[in-house]
KELO-943232 format. One line per 8 residues: number of its first residue (from 1); their letters; for each residue x, y, z of N, C-alpha, C. Coordinates in pm, whole numbers, padded with zeros to 5 digits. Each point is the difference from the previous one (the first is absolute). Layout:
N
NUM) a) X/Y/Z/X/Y/Z/X/Y/Z  ...
// end
This chain:
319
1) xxxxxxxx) 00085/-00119/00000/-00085/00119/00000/00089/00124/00000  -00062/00108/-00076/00094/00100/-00024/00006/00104/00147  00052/00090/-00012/00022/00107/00084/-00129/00038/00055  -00015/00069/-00148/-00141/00116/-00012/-00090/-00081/00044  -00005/-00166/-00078/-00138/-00101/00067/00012/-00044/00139  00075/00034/00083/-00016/-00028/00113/-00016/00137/00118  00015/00104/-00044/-00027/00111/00016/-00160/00015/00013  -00037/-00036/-00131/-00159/-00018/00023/-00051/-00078/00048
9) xxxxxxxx) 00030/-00137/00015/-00052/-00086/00083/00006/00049/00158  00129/00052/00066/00012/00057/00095/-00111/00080/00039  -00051/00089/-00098/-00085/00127/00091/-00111/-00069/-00066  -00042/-00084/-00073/-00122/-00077/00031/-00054/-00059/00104  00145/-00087/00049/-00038/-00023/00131/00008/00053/00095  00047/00112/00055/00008/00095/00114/-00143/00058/-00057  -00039/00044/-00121/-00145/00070/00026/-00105/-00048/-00015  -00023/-00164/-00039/-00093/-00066/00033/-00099/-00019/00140
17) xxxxxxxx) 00128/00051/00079/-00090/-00074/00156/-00018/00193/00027  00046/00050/-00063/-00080/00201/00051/-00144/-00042/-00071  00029/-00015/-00110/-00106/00003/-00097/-00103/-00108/00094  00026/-00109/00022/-00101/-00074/00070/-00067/00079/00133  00092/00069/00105/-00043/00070/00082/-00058/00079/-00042  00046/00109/-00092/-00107/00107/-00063/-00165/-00019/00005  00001/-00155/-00061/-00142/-00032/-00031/-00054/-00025/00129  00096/-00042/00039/-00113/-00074/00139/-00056/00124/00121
25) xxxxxxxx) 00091/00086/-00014/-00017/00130/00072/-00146/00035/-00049  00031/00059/-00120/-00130/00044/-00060/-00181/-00080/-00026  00047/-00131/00013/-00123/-00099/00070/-00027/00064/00101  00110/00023/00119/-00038/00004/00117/-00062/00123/00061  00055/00092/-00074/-00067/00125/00011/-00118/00023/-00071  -00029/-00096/-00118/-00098/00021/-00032/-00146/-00074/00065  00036/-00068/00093/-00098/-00050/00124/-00023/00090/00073  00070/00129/00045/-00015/00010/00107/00001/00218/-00020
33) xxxxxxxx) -00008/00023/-00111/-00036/00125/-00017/-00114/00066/-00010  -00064/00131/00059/-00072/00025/00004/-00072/-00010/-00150  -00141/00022/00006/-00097/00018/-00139/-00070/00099/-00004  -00011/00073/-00104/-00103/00079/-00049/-00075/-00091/-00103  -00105/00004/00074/-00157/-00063/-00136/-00044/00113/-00040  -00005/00003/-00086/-00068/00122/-00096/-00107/00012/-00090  -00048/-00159/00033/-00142/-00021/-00069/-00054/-00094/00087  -00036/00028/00097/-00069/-00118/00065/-00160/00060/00034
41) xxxxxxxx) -00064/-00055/-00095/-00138/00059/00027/-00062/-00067/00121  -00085/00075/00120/-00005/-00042/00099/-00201/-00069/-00008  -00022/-00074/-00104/-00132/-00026/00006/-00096/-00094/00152  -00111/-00007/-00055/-00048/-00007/00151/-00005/-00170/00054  00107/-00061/-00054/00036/-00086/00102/00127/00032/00028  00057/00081/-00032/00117/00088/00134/-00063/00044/00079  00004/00004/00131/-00024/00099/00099/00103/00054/00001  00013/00125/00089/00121/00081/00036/00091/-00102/00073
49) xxxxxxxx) -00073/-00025/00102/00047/-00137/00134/00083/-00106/-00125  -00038/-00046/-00067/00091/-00120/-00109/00122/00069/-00038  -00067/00090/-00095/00116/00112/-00065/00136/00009/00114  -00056/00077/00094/00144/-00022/00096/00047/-00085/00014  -00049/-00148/00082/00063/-00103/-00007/00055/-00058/-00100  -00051/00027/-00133/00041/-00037/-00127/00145/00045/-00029  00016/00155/00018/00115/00072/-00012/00115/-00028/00107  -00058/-00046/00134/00074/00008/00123/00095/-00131/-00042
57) xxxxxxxx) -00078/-00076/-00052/00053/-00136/-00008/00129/-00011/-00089  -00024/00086/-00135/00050/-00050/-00116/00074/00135/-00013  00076/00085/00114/00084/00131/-00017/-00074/00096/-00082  -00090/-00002/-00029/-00048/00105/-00149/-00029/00084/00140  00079/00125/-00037/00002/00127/00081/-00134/00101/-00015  -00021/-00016/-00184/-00114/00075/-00021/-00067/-00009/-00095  -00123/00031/00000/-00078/-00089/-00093/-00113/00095/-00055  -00032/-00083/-00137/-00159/00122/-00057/00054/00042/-00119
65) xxxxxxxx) 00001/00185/00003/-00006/00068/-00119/-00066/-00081/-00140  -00149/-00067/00062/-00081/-00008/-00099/-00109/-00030/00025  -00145/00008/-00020/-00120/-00029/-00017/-00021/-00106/00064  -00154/-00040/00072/-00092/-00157/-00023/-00092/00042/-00083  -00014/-00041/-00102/-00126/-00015/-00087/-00128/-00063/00005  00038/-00109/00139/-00099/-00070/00023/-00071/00085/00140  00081/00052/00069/-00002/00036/00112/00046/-00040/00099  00014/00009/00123/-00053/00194/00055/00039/00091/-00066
73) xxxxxxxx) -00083/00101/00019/-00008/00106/-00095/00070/00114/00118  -00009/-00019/00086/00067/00096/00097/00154/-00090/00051  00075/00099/00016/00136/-00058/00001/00019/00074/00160  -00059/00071/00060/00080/00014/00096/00024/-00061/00090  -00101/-00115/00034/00056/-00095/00135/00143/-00042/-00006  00049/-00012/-00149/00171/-00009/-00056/00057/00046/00085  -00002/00159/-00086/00126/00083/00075/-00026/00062/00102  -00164/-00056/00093/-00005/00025/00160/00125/-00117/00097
81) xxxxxxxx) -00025/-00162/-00108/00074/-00056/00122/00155/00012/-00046  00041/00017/-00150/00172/-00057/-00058/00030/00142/00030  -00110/00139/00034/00076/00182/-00017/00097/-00070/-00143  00157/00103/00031/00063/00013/-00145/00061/-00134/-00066  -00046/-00121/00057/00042/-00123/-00099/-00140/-00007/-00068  -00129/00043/-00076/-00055/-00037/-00058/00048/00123/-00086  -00025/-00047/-00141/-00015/00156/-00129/-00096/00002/-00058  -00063/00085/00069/-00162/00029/-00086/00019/00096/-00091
89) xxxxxxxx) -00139/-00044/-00118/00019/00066/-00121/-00186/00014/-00049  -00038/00086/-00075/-00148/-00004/-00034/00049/-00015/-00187  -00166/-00033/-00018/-00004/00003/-00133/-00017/-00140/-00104  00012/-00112/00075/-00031/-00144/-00066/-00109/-00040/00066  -00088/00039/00060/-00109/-00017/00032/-00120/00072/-00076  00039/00110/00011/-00045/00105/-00102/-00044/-00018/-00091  00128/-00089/-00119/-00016/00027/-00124/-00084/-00131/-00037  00024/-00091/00097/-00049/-00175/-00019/-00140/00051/00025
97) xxxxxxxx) -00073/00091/00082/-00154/00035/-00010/-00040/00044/-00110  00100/00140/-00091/00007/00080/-00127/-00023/-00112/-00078  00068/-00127/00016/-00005/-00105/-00139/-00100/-00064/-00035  -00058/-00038/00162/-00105/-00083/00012/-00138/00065/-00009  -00013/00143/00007/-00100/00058/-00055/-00037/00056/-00097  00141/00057/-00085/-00030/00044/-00123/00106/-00070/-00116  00073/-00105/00066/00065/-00056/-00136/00134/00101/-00007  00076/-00093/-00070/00164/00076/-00071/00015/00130/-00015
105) xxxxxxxx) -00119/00094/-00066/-00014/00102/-00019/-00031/00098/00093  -00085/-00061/00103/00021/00100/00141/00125/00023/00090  00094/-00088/-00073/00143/00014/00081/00071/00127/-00065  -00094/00064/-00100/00099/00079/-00050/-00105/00132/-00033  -00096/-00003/00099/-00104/00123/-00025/00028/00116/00196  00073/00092/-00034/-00011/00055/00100/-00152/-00002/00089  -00045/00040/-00076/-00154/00116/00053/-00065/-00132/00080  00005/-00108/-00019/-00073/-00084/00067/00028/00020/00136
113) xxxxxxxx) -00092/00012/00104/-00018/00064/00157/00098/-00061/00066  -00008/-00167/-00006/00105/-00046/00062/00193/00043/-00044  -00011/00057/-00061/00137/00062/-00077/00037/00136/00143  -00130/00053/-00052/00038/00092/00072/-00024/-00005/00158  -00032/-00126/00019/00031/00031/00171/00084/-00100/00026  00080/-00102/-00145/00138/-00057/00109/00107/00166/00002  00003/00060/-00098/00084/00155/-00022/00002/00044/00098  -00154/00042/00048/00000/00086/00123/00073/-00087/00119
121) xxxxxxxx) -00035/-00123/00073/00018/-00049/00121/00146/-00034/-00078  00093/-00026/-00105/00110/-00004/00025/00090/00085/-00002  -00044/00143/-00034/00124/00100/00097/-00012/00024/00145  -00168/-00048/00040/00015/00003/00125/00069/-00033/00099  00005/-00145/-00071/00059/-00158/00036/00172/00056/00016  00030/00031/-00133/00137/00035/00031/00004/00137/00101  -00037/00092/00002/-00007/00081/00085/00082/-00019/00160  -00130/-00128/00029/00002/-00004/00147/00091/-00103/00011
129) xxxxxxxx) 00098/-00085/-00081/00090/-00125/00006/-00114/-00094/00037  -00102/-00038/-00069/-00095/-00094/-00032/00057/-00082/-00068  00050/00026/-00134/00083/-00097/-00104/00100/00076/-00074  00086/-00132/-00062/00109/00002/-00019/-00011/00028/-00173  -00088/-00026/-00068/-00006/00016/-00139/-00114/-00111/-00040  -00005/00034/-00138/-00096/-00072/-00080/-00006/-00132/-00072  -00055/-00100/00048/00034/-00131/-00081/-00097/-00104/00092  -00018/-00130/-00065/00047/00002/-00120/-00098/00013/-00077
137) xxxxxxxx) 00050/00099/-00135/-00119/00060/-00111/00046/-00118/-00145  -00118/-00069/00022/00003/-00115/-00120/-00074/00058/-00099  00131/00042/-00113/-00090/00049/-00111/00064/-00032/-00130  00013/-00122/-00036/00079/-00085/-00073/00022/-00167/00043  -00106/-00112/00019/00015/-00124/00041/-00064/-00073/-00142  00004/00022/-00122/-00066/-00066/-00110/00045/-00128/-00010  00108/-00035/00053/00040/-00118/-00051/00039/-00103/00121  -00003/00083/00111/00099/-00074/00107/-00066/-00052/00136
145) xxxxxxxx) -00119/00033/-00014/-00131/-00007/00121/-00046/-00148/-00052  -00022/-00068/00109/-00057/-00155/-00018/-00182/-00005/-00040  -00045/00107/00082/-00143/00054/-00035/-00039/00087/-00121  -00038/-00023/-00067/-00057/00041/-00150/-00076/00182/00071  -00057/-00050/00050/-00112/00115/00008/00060/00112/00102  00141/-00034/00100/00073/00072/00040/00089/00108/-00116  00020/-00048/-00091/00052/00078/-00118/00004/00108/-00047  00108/00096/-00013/-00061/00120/-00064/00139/00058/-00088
153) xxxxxxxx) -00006/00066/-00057/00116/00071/-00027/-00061/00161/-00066  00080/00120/00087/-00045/00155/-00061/00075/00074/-00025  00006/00134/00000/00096/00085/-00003/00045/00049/00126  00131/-00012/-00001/00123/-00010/00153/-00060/00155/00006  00040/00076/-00079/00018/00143/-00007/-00118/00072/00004  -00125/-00037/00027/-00078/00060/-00042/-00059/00191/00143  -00100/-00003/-00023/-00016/00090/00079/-00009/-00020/00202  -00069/-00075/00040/-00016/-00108/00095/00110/-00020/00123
161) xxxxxxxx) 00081/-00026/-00154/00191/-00069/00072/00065/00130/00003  -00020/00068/-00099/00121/00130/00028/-00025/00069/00110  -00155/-00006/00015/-00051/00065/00149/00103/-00041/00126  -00043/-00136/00018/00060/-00067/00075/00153/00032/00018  00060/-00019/-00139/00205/-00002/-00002/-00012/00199/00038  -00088/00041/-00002/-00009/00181/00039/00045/-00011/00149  -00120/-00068/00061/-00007/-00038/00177/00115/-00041/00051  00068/-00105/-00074/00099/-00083/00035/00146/00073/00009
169) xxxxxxxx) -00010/00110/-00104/00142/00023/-00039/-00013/00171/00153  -00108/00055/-00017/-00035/00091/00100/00100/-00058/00131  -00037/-00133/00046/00021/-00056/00137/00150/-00092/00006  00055/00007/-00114/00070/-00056/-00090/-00014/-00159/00131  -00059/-00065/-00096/-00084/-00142/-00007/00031/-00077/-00080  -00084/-00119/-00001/00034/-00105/-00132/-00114/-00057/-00016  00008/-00017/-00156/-00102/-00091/-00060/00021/-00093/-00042  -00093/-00169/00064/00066/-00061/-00038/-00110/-00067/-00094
177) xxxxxxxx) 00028/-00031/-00154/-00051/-00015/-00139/-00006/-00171/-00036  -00115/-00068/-00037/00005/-00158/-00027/-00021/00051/-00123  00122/-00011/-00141/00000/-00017/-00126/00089/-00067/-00082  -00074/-00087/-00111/00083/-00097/-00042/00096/00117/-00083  00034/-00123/-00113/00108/00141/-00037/-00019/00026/-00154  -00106/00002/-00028/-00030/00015/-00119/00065/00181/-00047  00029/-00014/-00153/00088/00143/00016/-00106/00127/00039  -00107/00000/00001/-00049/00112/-00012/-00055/00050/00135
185) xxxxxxxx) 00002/-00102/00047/-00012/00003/00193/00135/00049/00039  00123/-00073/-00053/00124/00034/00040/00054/00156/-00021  -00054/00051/-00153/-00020/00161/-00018/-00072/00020/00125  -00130/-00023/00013/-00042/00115/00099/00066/00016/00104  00017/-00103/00062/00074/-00019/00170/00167/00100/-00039  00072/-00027/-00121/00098/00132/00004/-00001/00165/-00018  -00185/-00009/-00069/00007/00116/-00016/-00042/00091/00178  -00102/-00077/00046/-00010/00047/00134/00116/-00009/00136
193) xxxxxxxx) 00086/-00109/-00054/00184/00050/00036/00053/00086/-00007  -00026/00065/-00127/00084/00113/-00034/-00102/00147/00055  -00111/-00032/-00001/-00070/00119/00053/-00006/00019/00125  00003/-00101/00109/-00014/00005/00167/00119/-00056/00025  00132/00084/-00013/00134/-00060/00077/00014/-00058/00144  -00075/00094/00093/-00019/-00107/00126/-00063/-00073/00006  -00057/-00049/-00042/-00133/-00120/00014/00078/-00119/-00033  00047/-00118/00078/00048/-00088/-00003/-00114/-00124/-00050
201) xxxxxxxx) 00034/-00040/-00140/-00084/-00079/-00084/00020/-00133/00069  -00052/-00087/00029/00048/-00159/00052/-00073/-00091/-00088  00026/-00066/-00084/-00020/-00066/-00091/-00050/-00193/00065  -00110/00009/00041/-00039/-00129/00039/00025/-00074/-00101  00032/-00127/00064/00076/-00116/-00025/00078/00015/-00125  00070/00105/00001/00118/00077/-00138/-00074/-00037/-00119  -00166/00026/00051/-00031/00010/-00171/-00007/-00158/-00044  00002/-00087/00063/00003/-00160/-00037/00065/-00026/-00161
209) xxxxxxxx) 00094/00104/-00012/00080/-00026/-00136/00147/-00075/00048  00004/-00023/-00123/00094/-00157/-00014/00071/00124/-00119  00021/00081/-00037/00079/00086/-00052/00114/00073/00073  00073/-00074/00028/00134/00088/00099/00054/00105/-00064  00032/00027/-00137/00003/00133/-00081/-00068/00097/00024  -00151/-00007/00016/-00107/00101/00036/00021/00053/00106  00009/-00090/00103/-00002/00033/00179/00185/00070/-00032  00103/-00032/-00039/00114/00058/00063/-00001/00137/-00089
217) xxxxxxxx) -00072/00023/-00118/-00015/00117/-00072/-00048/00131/00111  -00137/-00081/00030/-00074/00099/00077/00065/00020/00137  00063/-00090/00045/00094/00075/00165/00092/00042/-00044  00091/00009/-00106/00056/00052/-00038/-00048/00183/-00045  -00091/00025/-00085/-00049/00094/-00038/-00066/00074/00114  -00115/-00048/00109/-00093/00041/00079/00072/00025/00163  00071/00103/00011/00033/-00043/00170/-00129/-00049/00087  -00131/00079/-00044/-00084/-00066/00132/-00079/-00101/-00010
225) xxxxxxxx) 00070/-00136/-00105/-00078/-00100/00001/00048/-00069/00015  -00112/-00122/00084/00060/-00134/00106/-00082/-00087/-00088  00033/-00131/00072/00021/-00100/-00041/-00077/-00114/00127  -00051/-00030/00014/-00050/-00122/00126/-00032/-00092/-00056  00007/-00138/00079/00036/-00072/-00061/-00107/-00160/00009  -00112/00069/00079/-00032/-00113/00028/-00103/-00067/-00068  -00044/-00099/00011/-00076/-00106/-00108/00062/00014/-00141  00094/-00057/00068/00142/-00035/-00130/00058/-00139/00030
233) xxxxxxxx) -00082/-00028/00131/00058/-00156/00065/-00039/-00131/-00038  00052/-00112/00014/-00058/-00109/-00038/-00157/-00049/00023  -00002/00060/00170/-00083/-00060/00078/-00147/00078/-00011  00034/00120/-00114/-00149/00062/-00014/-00101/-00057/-00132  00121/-00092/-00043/-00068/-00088/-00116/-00106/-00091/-00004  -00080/-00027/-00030/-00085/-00117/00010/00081/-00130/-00076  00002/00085/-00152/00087/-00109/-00063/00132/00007/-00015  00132/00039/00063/00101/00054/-00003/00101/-00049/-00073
241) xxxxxxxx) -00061/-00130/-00054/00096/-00070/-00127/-00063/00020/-00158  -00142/00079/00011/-00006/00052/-00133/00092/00103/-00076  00023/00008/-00150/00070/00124/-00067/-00058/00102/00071  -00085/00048/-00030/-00064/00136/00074/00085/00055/00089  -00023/-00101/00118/00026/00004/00137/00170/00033/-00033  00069/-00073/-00020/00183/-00052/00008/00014/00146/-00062  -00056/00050/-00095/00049/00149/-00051/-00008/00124/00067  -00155/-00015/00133/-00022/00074/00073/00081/00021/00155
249) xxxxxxxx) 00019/-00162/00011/00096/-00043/00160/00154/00054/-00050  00061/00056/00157/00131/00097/-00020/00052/-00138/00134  -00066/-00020/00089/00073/-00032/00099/-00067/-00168/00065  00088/-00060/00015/-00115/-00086/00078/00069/-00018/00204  00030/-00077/00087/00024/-00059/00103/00194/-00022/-00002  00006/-00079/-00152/00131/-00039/-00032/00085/00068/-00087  -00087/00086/-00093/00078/00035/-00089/-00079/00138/-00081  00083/00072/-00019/00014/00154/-00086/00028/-00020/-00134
257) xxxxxxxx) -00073/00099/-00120/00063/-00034/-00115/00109/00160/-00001  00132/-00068/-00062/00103/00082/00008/-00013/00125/-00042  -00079/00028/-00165/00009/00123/00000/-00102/00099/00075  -00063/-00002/00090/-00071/00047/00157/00128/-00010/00070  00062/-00028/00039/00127/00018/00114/00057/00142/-00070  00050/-00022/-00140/00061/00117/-00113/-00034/00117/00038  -00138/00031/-00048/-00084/00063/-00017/-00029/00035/00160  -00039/-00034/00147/00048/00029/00112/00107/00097/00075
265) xxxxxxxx) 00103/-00120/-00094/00114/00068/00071/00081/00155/-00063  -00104/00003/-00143/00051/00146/-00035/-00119/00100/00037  -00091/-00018/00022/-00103/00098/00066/-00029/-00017/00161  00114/-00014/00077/-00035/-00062/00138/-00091/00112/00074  00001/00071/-00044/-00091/00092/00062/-00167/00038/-00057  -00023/-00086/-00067/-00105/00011/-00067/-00100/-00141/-00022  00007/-00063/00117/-00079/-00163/00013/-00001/00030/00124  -00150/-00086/00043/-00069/-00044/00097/-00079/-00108/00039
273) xxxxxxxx) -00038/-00064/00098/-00061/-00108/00027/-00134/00019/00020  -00076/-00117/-00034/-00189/-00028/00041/00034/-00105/00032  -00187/-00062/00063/-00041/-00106/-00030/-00082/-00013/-00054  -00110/00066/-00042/-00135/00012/-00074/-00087/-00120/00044  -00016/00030/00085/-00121/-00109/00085/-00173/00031/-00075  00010/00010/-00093/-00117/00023/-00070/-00107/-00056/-00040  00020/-00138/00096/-00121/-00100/00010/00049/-00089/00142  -00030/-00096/00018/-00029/-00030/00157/00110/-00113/-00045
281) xxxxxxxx) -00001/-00082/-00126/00095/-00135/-00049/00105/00074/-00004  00060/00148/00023/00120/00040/-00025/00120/-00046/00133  00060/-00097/00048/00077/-00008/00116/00085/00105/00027  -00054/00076/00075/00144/00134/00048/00101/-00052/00039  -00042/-00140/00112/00187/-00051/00035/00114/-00045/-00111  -00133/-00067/-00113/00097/-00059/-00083/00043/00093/-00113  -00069/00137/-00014/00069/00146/-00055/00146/00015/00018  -00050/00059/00139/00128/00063/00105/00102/-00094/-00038
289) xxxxxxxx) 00018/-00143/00032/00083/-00131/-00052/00092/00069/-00165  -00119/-00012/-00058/00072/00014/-00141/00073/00126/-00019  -00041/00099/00054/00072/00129/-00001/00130/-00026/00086  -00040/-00027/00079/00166/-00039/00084/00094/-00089/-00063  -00029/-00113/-00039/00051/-00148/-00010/00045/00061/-00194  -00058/00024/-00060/-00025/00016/-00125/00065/00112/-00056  -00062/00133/00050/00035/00135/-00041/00123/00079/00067  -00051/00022/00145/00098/00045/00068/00155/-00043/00038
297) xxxxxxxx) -00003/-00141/-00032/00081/-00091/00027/00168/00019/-00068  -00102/00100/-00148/00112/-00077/-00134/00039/00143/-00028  -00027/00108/00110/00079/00098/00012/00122/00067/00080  00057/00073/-00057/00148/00084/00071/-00079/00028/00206  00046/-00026/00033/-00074/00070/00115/-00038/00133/00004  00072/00080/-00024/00005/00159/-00033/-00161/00035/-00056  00032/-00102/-00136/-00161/00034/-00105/-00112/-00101/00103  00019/-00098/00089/-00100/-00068/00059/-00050/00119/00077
305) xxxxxxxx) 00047/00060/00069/-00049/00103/00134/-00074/00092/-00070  00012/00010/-00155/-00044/00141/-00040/-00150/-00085/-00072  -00008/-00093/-00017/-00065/-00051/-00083/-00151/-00028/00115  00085/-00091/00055/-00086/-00032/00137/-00088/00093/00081  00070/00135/00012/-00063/00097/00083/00034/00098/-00011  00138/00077/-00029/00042/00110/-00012/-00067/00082/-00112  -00012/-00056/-00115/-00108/00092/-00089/-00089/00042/00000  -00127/-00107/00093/-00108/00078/00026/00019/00073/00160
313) xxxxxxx) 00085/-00023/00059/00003/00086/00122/00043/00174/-00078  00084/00002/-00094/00017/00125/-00074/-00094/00042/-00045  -00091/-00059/-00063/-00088/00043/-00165/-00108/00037/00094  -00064/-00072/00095/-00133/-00029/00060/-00004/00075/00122  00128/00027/00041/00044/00097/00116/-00043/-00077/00157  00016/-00090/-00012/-00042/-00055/00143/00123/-00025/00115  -00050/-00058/00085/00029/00065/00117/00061/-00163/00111
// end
C-alpha cells in the first residue's frame, strides 16, 4: 500500500468512530429537545387537560398556531391553562363556516358579514395579545384533501386575505397559508410577500410539493417565508406505500429523503415542525416519533435547535 493510500485509510479510521459519535449525539439530542408544534389543531376530543399532558409528556414546549374546524370554537380554556405555551391564531374557523355557507367563492367575497367581523375581532384579538396570527387559512386543497367535498381552491390574493396580511403585517404577525403549489397560487403567495414585508408567510405542510427547486427558489427569493413541515410523515398516510403517497412522504420513524436534509440544511432558518392531528386516527405520539427519530435526527445540531423550536420561538414571538 502506497504512502498517500495509507494516509487515507488512516483518517478514515480515526474519523469513522467521530463520525459514528456525531450521529449518535444527534439521535440523542434529538429525543430529548424541546418542540414547537405549529399545527396542532386542538379539536374537541382534545381537552386542554390532554393537550397538556400530551405536550408534558412528549417535551413539545408549545403548541397550536392553528384552527379546530371541528371544534371548540373557543380556544381560550387553551391559553387559560398552557398561558404562553399555547399559540393562538383566528381565522380557520371562519373561513371553514365562509365555505360551508357560500362555497369557494365566499372565501373570496369581502362584504359577506362574517368577513367583516373575523376583521373586526382580529385587530382586536391582536390588540389585546389574544392571538398570535392567522391560520390556518385553507385556500388551495384541490388535490391533497382525502374528502372531496372538503375541497376548494381560490384566489390567495384576493380582497379578504390582503385584509387580513393588512392586520397581520400592522402587528407584524404571521399567516399561516394551506396551498398546494400550483404556479398561480405560488404567484399569489409571492406577490403578497413582496407587498407585507413583516408578515411572516408559513407555508403549511411546505405546500405538499415534492418540487425542491420551487421551495429553495422561494426561501431563497422571499425572506418572510417558512416552511412547516408537517403531514409530510409516513404515519399520516392511510396508504403510505402508494405513488401518491411516497412522492408526498419527506420523513418516516427511520429514514429522511436526502435532498430534505440539503434543502434544510441551507435554509436552517426557515423550517418548522407540526403534527396535524386533523382527525382523531392521526397518532400524535407516533408524529412526535417521526419528527424526532426521522427528521430531527438527520440534522447538524445547530440546524436541529433551530428547526425544532428556535424558528417559531422567533417568527411567532413566543415566550
Amino acid at each position: 500500500m502506497t504512502t498517500k493510500n495509507w494516509i487515507g485509510f488512516i483518517t478514515l479510521f480515526i474519523s469513522f468512530p467521530i463520525f459514528s459519535q456525531s450521529v449518535e449525539l444527534s439521535k440523542k439530542l434529538a429525543q430529548e429537545i424541546p418542540i414547537a408544534d405549529v399545527h396542532r389543531h386542538v379539536q374537541n376530543w382534545v381537552s386542554p387537560e390532554l393537550l397538556k399532558e400530551q405536550m408534558e409528556k412528549n417535551n413539545v414546549r408549545w403548541s397550536g398556531a392553528v384552527g379546530a374546524p371541528f371544534g371548540p370554537y373557543d380556544i381560550s380554556p387553551y391559553s387559560k391553562l398552557l398561558k404562553n405555551q399555547y399559540i393562538p391564531t383566528t381565522g380557520q374557523i371562519e373561513l371553514g363556516n365562509i365555505f360551508s355557507q357560500h362555497g369557494p367563492s365566499g372565501l373570496t367575497d369581502i362584504n359577506i358579514s362574517s368577513y367583516k367581523e373575523l376583521l373586526n375581532n382580529a385587530d382586536r384579538l391582536f390588540t389585546s395579545g389574544q392571538i398570535k396570527g392567522f391560520g390556518e387559512l385553507i385556500l388551495n386543497n384541490k388535490l391533497t384533501h382525502p374528502n372531496i367535498s372538503f375541497r376548494r381552491k381560490v384566489r390567495i390574493n384576493s380582497d379578504p386575505i390582503d385584509a387580513m396580511f393588512a392586520i397581520a403585517e400592522k402587528y407584524k404577525g404571521f399567516i399561516q397559508i394551506h396551498s398546494e403549489d400550483d404556479p398561480d397560487s405560488v404567484d399569489e403567495i409571492k406577490a403578497l410577500s413582496k407587498k407585507y414585508t413583516n408578515t411572516s408567510i408559513i407555508l403549511s405542510h411546505c405546500m405538499f410539493s415534492s418540487d425542491i427547486d420551487l421551495i429553495k427558489n422561494l426561501l431563497a427569493d422571499f425572506s418572510n417565508i417558512y416552511c412547516e413541515m408537517s403531514a409530510r410523515s409516513r404515519s399520516h398516510f392511510a396508504n403510505p406505500d402508494s405513488e401518491r403517497a411516497k412522492k408526498l412522504i419527506v420523513h418516516g420513524e427511520d429514514f429522511i429523503k436526502d435532498e430534505w436534509v440539503k434543502l434544510i440544511e441551507e435554509f436552517p432558518t426557515r423550517f418548522m415542525v407540526g403534527t396535524d392531528t386533523y382527525n382523531a386516527r392521526v397518532n400524535f405520539e407516533k408524529v412526535i416519533q417521526e419528527i424526532r427519530q426521522g427528521l430531527l435526527s438527520s440534522l447538524k445540531p445547530s440546524t436541529m435547535e433551530l428547526v425544532a423550536y428556535k424558528n417559531a420561538v422567533n417568527v411567532m414571538r413566543l415566550e
